[in-house]
C-alpha positions as CSV (number, residue, x, y, z in Angstrom):
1,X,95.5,94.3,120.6
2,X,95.8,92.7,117.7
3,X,98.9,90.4,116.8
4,X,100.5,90.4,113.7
5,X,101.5,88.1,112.0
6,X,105.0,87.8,109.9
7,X,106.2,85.3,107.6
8,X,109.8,84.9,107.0
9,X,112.4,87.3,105.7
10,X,114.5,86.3,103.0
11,X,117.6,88.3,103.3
12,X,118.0,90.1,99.7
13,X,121.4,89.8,98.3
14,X,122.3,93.1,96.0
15,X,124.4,91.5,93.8
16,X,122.6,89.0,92.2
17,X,119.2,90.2,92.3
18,X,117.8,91.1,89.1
19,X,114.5,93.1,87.5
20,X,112.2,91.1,88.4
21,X,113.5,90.4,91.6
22,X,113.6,94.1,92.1
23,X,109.8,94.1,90.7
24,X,108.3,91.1,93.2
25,X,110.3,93.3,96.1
26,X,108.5,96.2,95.3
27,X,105.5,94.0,94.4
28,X,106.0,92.6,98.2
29,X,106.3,95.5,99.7
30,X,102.9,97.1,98.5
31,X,100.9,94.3,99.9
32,X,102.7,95.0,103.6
33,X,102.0,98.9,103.5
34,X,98.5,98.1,102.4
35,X,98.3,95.4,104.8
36,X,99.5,97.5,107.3
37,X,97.0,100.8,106.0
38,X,94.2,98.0,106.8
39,X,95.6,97.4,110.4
40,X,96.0,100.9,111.3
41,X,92.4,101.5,109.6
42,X,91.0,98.7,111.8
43,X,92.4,99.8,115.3
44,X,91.0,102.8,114.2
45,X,88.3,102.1,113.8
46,X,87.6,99.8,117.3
47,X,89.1,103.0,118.9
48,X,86.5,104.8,117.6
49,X,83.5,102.1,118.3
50,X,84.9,101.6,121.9
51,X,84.6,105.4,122.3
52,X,81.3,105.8,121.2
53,X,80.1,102.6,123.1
54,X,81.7,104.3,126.1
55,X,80.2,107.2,125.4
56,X,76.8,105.3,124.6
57,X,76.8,103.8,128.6
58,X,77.6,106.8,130.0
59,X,75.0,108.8,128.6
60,X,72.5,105.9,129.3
61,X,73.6,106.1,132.6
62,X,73.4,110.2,132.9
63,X,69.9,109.6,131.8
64,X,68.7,106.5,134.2
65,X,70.3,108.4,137.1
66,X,68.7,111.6,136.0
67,X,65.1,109.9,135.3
68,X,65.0,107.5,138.7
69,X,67.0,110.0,140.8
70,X,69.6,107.8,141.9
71,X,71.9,110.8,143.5
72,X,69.4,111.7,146.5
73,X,67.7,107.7,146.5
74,X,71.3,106.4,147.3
75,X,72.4,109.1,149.2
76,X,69.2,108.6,151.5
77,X,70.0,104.9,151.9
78,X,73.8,105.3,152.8
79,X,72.6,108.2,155.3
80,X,70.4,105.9,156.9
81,X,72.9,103.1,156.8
82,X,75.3,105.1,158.4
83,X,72.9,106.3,161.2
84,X,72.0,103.1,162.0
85,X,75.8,102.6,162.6
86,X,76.1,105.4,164.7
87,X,73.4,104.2,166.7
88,X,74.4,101.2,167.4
89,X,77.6,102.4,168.7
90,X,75.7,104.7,171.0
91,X,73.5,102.1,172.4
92,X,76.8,100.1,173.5
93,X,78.0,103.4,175.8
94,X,74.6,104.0,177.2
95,X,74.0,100.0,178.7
96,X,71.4,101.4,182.1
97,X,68.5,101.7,179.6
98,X,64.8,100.9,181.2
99,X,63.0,97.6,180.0
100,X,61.0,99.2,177.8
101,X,63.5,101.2,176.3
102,X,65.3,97.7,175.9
103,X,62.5,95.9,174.1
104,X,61.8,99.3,172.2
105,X,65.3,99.5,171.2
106,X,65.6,95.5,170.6
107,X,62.4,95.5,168.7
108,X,63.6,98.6,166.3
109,X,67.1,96.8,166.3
110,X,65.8,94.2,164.9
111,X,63.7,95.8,162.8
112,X,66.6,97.6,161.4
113,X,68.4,94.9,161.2
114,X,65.8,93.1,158.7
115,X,65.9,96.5,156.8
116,X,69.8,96.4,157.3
117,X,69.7,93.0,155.6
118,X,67.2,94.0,153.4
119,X,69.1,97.0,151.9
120,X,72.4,94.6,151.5
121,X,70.0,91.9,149.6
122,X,68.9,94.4,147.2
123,X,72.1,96.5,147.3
124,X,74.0,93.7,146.2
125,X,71.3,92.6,143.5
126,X,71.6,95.8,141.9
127,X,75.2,96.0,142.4
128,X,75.5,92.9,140.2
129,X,72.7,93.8,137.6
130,X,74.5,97.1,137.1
131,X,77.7,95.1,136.8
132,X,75.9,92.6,134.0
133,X,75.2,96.0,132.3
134,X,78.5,97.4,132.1
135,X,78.3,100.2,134.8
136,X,79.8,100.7,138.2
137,X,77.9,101.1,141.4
138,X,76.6,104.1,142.7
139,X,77.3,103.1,146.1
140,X,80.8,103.6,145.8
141,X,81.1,106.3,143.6
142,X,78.7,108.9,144.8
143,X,79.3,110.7,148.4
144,X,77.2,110.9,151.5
145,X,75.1,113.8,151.7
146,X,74.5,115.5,155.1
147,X,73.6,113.5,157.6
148,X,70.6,115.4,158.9
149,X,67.9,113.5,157.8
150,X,64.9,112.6,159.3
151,X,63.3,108.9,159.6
152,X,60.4,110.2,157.7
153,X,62.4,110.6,155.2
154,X,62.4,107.3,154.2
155,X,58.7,106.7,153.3
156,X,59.2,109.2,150.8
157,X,62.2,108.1,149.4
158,X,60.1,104.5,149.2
159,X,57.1,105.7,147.7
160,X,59.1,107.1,145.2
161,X,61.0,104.3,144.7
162,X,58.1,102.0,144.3
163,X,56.7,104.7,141.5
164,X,60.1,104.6,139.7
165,X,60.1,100.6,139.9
166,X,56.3,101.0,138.1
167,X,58.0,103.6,135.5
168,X,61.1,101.3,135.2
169,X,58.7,97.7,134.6
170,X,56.4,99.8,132.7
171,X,59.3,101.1,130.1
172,X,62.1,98.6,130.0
173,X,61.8,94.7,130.5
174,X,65.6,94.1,131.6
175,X,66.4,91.4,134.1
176,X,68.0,94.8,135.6
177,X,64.6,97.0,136.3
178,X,63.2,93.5,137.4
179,X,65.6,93.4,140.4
180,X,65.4,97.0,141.2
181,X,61.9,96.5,141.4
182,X,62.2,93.6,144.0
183,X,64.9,95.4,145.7
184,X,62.5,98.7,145.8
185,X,59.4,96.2,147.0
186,X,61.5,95.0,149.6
187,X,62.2,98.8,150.8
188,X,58.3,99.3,151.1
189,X,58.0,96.2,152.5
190,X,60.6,97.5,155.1
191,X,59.1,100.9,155.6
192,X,55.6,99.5,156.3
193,X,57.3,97.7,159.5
194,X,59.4,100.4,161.0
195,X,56.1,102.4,162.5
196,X,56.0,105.8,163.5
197,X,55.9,105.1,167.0
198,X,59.0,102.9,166.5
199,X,61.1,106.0,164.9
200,X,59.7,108.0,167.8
201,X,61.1,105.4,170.3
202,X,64.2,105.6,168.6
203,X,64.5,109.0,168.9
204,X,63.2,109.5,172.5
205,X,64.4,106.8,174.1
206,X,67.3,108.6,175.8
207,X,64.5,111.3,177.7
208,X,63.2,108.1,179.0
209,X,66.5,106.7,180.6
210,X,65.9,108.4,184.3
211,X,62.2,106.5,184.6
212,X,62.9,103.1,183.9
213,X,65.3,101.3,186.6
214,X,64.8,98.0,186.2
215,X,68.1,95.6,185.4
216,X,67.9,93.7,182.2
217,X,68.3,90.2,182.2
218,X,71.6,88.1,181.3
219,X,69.5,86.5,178.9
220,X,68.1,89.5,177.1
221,X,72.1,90.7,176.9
222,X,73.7,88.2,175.4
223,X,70.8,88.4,173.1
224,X,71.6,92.0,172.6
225,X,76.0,91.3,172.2
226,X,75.0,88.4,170.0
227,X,72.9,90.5,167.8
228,X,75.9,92.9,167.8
229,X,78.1,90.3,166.8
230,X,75.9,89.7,163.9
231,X,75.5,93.1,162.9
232,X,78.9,93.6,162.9
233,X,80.0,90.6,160.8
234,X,77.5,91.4,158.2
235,X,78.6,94.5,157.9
236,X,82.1,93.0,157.2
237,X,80.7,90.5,154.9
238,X,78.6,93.3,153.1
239,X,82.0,95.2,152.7
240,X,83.9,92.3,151.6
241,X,80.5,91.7,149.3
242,X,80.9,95.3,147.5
243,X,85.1,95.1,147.6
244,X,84.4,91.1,145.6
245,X,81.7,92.7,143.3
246,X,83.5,95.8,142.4
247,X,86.8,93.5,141.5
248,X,84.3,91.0,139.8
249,X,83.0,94.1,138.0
250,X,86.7,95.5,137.0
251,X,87.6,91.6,136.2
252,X,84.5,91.8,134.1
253,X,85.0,94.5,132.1
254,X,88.4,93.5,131.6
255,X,87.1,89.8,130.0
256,X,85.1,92.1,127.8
257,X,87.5,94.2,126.4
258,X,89.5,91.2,125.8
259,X,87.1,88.9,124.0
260,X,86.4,92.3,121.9
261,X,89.8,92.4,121.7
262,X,90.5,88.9,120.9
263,X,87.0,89.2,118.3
264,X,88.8,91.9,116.6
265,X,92.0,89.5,116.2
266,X,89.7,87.0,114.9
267,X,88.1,89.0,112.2
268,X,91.7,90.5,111.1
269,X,93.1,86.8,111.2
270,X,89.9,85.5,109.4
271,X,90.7,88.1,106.8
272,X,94.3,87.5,106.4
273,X,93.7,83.8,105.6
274,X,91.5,85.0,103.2
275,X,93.8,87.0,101.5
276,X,96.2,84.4,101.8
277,X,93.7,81.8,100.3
278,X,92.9,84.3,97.4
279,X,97.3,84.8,97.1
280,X,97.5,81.2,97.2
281,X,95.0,80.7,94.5
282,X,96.4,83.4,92.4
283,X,99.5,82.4,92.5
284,X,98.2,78.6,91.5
285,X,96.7,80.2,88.6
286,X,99.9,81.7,87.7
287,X,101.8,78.4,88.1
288,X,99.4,76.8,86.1
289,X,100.0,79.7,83.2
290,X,103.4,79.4,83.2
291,X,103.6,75.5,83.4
292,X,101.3,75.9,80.1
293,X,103.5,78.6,78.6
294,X,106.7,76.4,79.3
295,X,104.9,73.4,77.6
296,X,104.0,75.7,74.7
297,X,107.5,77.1,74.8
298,X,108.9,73.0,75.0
299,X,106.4,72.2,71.7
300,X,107.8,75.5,69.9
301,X,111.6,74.5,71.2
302,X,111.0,70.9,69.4
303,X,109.8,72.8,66.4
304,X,112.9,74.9,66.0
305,X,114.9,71.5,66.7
306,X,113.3,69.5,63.6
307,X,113.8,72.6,61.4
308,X,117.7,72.8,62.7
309,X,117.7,69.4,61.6
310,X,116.4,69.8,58.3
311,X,118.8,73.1,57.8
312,X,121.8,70.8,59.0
313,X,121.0,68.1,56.2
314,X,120.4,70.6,53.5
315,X,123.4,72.6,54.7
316,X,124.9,68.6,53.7
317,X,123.0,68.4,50.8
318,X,125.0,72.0,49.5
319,X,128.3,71.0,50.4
320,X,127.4,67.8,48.5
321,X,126.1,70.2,45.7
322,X,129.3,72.1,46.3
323,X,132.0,69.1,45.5
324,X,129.2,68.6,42.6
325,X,130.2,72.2,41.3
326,X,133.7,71.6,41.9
327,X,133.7,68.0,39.8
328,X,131.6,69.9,37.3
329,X,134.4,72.6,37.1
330,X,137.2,70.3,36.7
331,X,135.3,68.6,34.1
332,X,134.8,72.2,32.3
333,X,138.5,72.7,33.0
334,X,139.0,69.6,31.3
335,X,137.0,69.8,28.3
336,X,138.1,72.8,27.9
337,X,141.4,71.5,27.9
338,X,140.7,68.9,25.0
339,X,138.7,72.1,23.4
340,X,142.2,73.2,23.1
341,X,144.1,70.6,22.1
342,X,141.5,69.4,19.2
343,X,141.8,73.5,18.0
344,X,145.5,72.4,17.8
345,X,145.3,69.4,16.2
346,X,142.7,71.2,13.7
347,X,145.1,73.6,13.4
348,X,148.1,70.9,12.6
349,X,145.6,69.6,10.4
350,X,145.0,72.4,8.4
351,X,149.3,73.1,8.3
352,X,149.3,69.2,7.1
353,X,146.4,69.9,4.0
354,X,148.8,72.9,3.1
355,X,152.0,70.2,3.4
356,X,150.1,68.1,1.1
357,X,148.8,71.1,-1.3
358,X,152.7,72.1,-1.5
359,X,153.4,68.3,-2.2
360,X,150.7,68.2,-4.7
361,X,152.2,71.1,-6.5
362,X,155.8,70.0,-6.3
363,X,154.0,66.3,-8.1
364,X,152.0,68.1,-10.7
365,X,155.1,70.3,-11.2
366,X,156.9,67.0,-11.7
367,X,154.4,65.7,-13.9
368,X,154.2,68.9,-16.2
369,X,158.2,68.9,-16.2
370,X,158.0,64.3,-17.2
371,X,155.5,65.3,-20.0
372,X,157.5,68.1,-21.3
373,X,160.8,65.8,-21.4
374,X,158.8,63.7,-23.2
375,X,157.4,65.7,-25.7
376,X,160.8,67.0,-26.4
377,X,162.3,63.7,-27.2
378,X,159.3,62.9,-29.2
379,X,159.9,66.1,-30.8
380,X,163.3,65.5,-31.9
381,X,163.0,61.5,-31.5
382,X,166.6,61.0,-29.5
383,X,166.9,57.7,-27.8
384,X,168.6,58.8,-24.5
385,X,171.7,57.1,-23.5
386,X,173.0,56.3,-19.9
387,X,174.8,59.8,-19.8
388,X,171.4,60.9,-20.4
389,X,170.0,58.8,-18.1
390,X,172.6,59.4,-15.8
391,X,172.1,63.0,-15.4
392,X,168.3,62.9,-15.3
393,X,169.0,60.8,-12.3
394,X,171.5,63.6,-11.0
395,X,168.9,65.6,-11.7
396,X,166.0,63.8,-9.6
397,X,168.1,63.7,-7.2
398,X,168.6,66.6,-7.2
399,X,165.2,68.0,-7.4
400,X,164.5,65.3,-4.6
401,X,166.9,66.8,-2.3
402,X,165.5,70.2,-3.1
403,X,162.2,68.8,-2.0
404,X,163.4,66.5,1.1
405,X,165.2,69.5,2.5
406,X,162.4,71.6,2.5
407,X,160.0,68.6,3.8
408,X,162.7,68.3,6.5
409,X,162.8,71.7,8.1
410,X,158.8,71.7,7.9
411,X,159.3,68.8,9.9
412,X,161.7,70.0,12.2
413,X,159.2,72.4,13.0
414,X,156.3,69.8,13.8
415,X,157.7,68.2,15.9
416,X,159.2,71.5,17.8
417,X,155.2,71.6,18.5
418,X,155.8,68.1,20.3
419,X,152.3,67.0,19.2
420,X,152.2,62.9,18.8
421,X,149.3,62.7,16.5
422,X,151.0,65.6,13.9
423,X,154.3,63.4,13.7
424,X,152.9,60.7,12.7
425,X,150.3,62.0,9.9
426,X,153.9,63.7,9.0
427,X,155.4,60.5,8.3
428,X,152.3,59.2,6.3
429,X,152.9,62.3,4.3
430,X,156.6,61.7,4.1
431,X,156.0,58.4,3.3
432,X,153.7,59.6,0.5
433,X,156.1,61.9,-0.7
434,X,158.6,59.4,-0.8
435,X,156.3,56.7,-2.8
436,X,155.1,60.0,-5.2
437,X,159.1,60.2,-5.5
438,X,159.5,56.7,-6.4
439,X,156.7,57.1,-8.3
440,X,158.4,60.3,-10.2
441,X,161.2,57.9,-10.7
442,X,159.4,55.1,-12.3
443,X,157.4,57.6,-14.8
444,X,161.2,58.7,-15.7
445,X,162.7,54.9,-16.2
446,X,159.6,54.2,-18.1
447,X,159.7,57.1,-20.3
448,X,163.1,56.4,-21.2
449,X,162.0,52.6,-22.0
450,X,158.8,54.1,-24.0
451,X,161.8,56.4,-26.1
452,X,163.3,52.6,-26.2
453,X,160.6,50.7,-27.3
454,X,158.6,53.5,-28.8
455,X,155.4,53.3,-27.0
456,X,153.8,56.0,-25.3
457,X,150.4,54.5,-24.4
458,X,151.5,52.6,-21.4
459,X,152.6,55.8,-20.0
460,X,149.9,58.0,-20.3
461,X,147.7,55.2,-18.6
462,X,150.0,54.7,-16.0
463,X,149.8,58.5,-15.2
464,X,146.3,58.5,-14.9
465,X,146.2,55.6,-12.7
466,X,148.5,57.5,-10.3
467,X,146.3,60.5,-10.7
468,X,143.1,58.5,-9.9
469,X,145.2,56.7,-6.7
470,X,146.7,60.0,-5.4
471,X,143.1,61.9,-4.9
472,X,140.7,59.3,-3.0
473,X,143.7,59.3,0.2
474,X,143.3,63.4,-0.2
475,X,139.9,63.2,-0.1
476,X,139.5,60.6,3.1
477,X,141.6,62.6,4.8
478,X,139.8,66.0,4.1
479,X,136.4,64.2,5.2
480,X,138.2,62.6,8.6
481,X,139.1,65.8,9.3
482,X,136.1,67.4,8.8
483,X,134.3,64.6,10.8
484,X,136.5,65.4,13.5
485,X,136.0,69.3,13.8
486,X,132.2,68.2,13.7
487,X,132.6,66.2,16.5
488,X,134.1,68.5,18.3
489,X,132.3,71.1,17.6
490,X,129.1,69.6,18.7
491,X,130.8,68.3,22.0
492,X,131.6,71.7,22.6
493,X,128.1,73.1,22.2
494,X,127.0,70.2,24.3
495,X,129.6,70.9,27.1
496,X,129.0,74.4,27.4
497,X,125.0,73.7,27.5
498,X,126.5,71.5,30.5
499,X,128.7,74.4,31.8
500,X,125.5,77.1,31.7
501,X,123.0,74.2,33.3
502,X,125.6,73.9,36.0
503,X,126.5,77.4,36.6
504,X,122.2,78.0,37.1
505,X,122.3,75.1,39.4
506,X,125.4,76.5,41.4
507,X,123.4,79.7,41.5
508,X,119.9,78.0,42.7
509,X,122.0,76.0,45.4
510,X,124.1,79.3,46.6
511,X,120.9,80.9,46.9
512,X,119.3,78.0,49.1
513,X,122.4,78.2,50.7
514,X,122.1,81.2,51.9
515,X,118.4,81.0,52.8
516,X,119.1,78.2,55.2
517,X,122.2,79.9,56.7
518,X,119.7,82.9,57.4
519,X,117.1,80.5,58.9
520,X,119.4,78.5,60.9
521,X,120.6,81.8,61.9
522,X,117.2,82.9,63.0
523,X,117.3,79.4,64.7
524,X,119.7,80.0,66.9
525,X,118.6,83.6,67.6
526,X,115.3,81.9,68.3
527,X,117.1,79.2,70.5
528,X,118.8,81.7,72.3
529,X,115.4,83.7,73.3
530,X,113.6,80.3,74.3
531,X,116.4,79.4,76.6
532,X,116.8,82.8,77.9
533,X,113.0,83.0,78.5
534,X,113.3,79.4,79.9
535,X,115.6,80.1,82.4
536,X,113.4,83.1,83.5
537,X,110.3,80.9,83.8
538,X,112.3,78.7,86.2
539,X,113.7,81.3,88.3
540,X,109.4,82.8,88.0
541,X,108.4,78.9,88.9
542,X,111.1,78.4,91.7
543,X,110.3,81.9,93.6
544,X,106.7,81.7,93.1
545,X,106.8,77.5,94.6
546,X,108.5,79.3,97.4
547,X,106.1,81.8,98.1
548,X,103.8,79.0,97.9
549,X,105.5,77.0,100.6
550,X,105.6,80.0,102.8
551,X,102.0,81.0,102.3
552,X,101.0,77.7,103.3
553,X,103.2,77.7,106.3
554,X,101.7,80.7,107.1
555,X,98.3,79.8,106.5
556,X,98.8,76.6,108.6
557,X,100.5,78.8,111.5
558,X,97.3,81.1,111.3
559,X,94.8,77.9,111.1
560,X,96.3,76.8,114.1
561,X,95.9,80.4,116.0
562,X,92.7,80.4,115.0
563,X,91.3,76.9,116.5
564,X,93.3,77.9,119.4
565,X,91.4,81.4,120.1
566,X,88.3,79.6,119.3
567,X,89.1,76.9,122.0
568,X,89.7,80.1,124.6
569,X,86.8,81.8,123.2
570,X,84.8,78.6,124.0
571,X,86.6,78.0,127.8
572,X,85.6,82.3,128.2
573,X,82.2,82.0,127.2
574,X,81.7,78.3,129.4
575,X,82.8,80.2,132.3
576,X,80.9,82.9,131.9
């Protein structure tokens, strides 16, 4: 029977086994059903071939022993065996037998006992040939027939035994049909010694017994008990012959069905280290794809590493861009703030023109109100006295507290707005106002010396020069001003230019902001899959190296049944 072969069992654990556990399992156990479908098939099939071969001998045999006519040949043999037996057994009761019945009876003994030996030559010859051929004897299988046959029977039975030898050598060229041909030749050679007159003596010899009385010799009886002796112990050893050859045969048959047996495991085995060679290969080839794929997935894994790199620095570089945008802001935030404070200073600029317009007024006022106090005391040529005097100066002072009052609460009201720059333009004004005053003043004390000394020239070019001095410092001060809100004005086109180049800059780096977040996102997504796909490649690599290992264990267990049936196989066949 064939032996099959296991490798070893790894005991499954439920818990941690996975999908593609669960798939090599399934995987695994495919290969031993078909494995085993291939078993079954093959014992099958030598069931069937050992039947038919079975089948095969026996109808070979059905037809030798049908065309030779082994039954009544055999049969005719054993008779004669056996009555030769019986014979000699009556010759020991019957010892007062003539001379010539002696020599008669010794002469046919012996001739009988050349046939005897004869018959066991060839018997055993045939008995072994038909062993060598797979068959049993026919001597112990088939049974006697009746036991009243004639002598004469026996030249017939060797004719036609000689004629089946010629039909045998004529239609087969076995080493079997050559024996049986001896063995048959030696039967005729047999027959042509045992004479009819010899048979007849046989038979007859007991009518005789009364005629002869002569005593046989000591000599000629020990003769006779010796050749008893011998007859007797071949007949053992002729026994003990057939007993050995039919256990030889039995033996024999059973070496065959075991080197079939044993041939049949060696084909199967031969096979199974095939398949394990082609698994073994297969499975190299696989370890060889996924060592490429993991050095594929290693290049790819570096890859995605230099490109997290670069998405870490330019995730830097936008928080850099970031405080950028934030400085940029505060800088808006700032300009913006000195926007506001030059609109108020413009705007304390502007109240300042209209301080000096009102101041302006209030002086050409004055002027127009000197000129008409001089025209009148042209008109009615009056020298003013110091009462006069006296209460113009009331009067100035009056109209100069009038005039500082009002100058005071617009003041007051400046510098309520707590700007720096507005007080003191303010007291430039004041100041102004105060030298226009003491201006005013003078025109009046000169006046009154003009009404003193009568001239009137020296005033008039006096008031002009005060007129030319007062509107240069107006002007300077309207074109400073106006300077200024150019400035400022073209600062703040510039900074807002700045502000709208910045805000498309913040919008450019927000949107490669967000570009790299979604790529280093896909990065780690990526990262994630690699690893995951990694890990699963090991676990592949680990369970596939340990298939290896047990295939070649396996293999090498199988090598070394192999070379070890061959080595019987080579003892069987040396003994045989």
């Amino acid at each position: 029977m064939a032996s099959q072969v296991t490798g070893r069992k790894r005991i499954p654990n439920r818990e941690k086994l996975s999908a593609e556990d669960d798939a090599l399992i399934q995987i695994a156990r495919e290969a031993e059903a078909r494995l085993a479908a291939k078993r079954a098939a093959r014992a099958e099939a030598r069931e069937i071939r050992m039947k038919e071969l079975e089948r095969q001998q026996k109808e070979i045999y059905h037809a030798q022993k049908k065309y030779y006519g082994l039954d009544s040949k055999w049969g005719h043999i054993e008779q004669w065996m056996e009555d030769s037996e019986r014979y000699s057994r009556h010759t020991r009761r019957h010892t007062s037998i003539s001379d010539d019945e002696e020599r008669m009876s010794v002469g046919s003994r012996g001739s009988l006992r050349g046939n005897h030996a004869d018959l066991c030559s060839s018997t055993s010859s045939l008995t072994s040939a038909r062993l060598q051929n797979g068959r049993p004897s026919a001597l112990f299988i088939e049974t006697p027939r009746s036991r009243s046959h004639r002598p004469s029977d026996y030249n017939g039975f060797l004719g036609s035994s000689s004629r089946a030898s010629s039909r045998a050598s004529s239609a087969r060229a076995s080493p079997v049909v050559e024996e049986r041909s001896d063995f048959l030749e030696k039967g005729s050679r047999t027959a042509s010694t045992l004479s009819a007159a010899t048979l007849a003596s046989l038979g007859g010899g007991l009518s005789r017994r009364g005629s002869c009385d002569t005593s046989i010799s000591a000599d000629t009886e020990a003769s006779i008990r010796e050749m008893k002796d011998s007859l007797v112990e071949v007949e053992e050893k002729y026994r003990k012959a057939m007993v050995s050859i039919a256990q030889l045969d039995n033996e024999k048959t059973n070496m065959m069905y075991q080197v079939d047996t044993l041939r049949d495991t060696l084909m199967e085995l031969e096979e199974l280290l095939c398949e394990t060679q082609r698994e073994r290969e297969e499975k190299t080839r696989e370890c060889e794809r996924e060592r490429h794929a993991h050095n594929v997935l290693k290049f790819q894994f570096e890859e995605m590493k230099e490109t997290l790199k670069q998405s870490e620095e330019l995730l830097t570089e936008a928080q850099q861009s970031r405080g950028k945008h934030a400085d940029y802001i505060r800088e808006i935030s700032d300009l913006q703030e000195t926007l506001e404070w030059k609109d108020k200073k413009i705007l304390a600029l502007e109240r300042q023109k209209e301080y000096s317009d009102i101041i302006h007024d209030e002086r050409e006022t004055l002027r127009d109100e000197v000129c008409r106090l001089r025209d009148a005391l042209k008109k009615n040529g009056i020298v003013m006295g110091s009462e006069v005097t006296a209460n113009g100066k009331v009067e100035d002072g009056a109209i100069d507290r009038h005039v500082n009052a009002e100058t005071a609460s617009r003041l007051n009201q400046d510098l309520s707005s707590g700007d720096s720059m507005l007080e003191i333009r303010l007291r430039k004004l004041m100041e102004e106002r105060e030298s226009l005053l003491d201006q005013v003043r003078k025109l009046k004390a000169s006046a009154e010396q003009k009404q003193k000394n009568g001239t009137e020239e020296t005033g008039s070019a006096d008031e002009d020069d005060l007129q030319n001095g007062l509107d240069p410092h107006i002007l300077d001060l309207q074109r400073d001003a106006n300077r200024q809100i150019s400035d400022l004005k073209f600062k703040l086109v510039k900074s807002e230019q700045e502000v709208t180049a910045l805000e498309q800059n913040i919008i450019r780096l927000e949107g490669q902001v967000s570009r790299y977040k979604t790529s280093a996102e896909a990065a780690e997504k990526v990262e994630d899959e690699l690893k995951v796909e990694k890990r699963k490649l090991q676990r592949e690599l680990r369970s596939a190296l340990d298939r290896i290992d047990e295939l070649e264990a396996s293999n090498s267990h199988l090598t070394k049944r192999l070379e070890k049936m061959k080595a019987n196989r080579s003892a069987l066949l040396a003994q045989q």
